[in-house]
N, C-alpha and C positions, 0 to 999 in steps of 0.2 A: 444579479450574478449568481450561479449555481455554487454551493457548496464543494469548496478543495478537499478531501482529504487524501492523507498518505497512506495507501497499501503496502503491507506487510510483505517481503517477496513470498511467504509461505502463503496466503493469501491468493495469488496467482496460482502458486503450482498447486493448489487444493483445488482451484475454478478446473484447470486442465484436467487432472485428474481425476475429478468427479464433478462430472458434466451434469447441470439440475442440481447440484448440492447448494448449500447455502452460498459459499463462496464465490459460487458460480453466478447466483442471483447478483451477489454483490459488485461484480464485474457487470452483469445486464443493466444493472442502476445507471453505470457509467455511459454504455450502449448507446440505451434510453435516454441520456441526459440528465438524468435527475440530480447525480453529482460528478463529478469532477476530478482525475488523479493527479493530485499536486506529488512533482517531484523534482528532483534534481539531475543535473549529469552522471554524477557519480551512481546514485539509484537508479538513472534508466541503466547504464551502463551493468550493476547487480543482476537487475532483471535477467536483461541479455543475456549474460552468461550462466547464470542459474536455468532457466529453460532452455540454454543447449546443451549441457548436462549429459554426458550420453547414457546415464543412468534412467531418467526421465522416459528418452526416447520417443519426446514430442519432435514432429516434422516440423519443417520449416514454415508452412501453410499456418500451422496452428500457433508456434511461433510469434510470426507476422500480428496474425489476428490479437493477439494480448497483445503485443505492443504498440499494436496499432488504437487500442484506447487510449494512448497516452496522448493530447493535444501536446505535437511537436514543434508550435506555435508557442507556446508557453510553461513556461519551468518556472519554480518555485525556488531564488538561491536560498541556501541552505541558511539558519539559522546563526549564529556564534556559538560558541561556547554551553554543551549542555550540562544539565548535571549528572554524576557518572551512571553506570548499569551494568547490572552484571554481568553482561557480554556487550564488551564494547562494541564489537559490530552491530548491534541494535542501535549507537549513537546516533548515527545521519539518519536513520527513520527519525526519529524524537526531533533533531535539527530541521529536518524538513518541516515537520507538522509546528513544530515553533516560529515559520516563518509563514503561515498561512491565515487569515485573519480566523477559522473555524477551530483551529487549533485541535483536529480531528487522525487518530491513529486508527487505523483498524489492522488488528492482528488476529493469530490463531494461538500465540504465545504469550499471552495481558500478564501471567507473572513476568515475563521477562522486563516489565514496567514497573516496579514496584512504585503504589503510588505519592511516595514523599519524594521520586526523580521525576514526575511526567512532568513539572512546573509549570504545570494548568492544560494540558494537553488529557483531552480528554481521550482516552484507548478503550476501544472498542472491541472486545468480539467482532465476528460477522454477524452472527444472530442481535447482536445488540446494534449494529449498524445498519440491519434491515429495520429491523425496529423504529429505531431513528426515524427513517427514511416513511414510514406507513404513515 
């Protein structure tokens, strides 16, 4: 079975935005197969409305296409109870990746993890998640 991990939504809007960037590659892994977007309802639901965004000003086509890596076959419920962070809304990323047996985050924000709350969740860069992946 492919390695789960949970993408960051800044993570996405970095892929879209710079198209060939790291970030971007780290969506191609997914593509390719190589691993796998474990997520939740409420995180695919994030997604969503983060990339319609009118700020963004990604079209629906492109939209689609990022969403469309997520296997809608399979979700990841969300963990219990995590330990806190300094922006609560980071919580359900850390819950998700607590519920994945890879125990895998990748972000563009790894302070926002300080590591005495990830509770063995390992958080990634992108550049440390290609890494991984080589």
């Amino acid at each position: 079975m492919k390695p789960r991990w949970v993408l960051d939504t800044n993570v996405l809007i970095s892929a879209a935005l710079t198209r060939g960037g790291t970030c971007d590659f780290v969506l191609q892994a997914i593509a390719d197969g190589h691993i796998a977007a474990a997520w939740d309802y409420p995180l695919l639901a994030e997604y969503r409305e983060v990339l319609a965004r009118p700020r963004f000003r990604f079209s629906r086509p492109v939209q689609a296409e990022l969403l469309g890596l997520f296997d809608l076959s399979w979700h990841t419920p969300a963990a219990g109870p995590v330990p806190p962070l300094p922006d609560p809304h980071d919580e359900p990323l850390l819950a998700v990746a607590l519920a994945t047996p890879d125990l895998v985050l990748v972000t563009g924000n790894v302070k926002h993890y300080p590591p005495a709350s990830r509770a063995g969740v390992a958080v990634l860069t992108p550049r440390e998640a290609l890494a991984r992946l080589a």
